[in-house]
N, C-alpha and C positions, 0 to 999 in steps of 0.2 A: 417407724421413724427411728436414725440411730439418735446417739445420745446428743452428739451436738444440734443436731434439726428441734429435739426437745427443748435444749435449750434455748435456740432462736423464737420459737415458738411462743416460750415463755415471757422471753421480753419484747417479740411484738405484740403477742396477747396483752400485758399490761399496758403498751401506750396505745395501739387498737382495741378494737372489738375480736371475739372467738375467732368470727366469719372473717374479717381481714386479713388476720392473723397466718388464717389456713390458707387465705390467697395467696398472700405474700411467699408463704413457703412454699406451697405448688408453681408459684411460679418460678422461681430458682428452681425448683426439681424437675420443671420443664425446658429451662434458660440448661441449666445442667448438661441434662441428657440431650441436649440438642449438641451442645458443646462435644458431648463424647462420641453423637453419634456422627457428628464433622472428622474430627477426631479420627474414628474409625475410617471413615471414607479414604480420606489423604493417607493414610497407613495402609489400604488395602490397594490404591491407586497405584502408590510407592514400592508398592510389592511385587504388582503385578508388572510393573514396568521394569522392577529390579529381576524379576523370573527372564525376562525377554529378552534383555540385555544378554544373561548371563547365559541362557541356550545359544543367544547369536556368536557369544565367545566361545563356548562349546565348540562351534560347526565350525569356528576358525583355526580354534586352536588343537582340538585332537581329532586326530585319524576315526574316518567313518569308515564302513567292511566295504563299500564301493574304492576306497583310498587304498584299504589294505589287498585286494583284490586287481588294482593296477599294481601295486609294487608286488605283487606276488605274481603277474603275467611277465613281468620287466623281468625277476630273478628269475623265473625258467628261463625265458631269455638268455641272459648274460651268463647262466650255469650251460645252457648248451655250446653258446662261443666259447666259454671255458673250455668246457670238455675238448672240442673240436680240435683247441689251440694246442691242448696237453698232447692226444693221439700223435698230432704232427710233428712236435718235440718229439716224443717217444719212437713216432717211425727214424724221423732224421738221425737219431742218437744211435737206433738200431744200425740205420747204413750205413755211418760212420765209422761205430764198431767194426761193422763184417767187413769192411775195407781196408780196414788198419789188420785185423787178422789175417786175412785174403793177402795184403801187402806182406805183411811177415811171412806166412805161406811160401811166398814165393821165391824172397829174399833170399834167399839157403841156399 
């Protein structure tokens, strides 16, 4: 028993008997721990429903490797239209040069 249960003990002992005494205080130590273990339940309830919550905003809010693995088929994608678009630039710019040369060329 801590110090305060002693003490209780002591002033139910003096207006009870020993044996009531110890009733009385078992039964708050049972009234008690029944309290805590309620207590505990609704905190462990609480928790668990706060865990599930919190995975659910997980899966909304950050990129899964299924997410990362569509935006990385999409960028090869758009990196091959790139490319494709650049070459065509590149040839066009080419035959515009050799025609402007070819024109001078001839100019004379």
């Amino acid at each position: 028993m801590s110090t305060l249960e002693l003490k209780v003990y002591e002033i139910f002992k003096s207006k009870f008997s020993e044996q009531e005494a110890a009733t009385v205080i078992e039964y708050f130590e049972a009234k008690s721990k029944e309290k805590i273990d309620e207590k505990t339940q609704v905190y462990q309830t609480l928790q668990t429903k706060d865990l599930e919550n919190l995975r659910k905003e997980m899966h909304t809010v950050f990129a899964t490797k299924e997410d990362f693995a569509k935006m990385d088929s999409k960028l090869e994608t758009k990196l091959a239209e790139t490319k494709v678009e650049i070459l065509r630039w590149m040839f066009g710019i080419f035959l515009a040069m050799m025609m402007a040369i070819i024109g001078l060329y001839f100019k004379k």
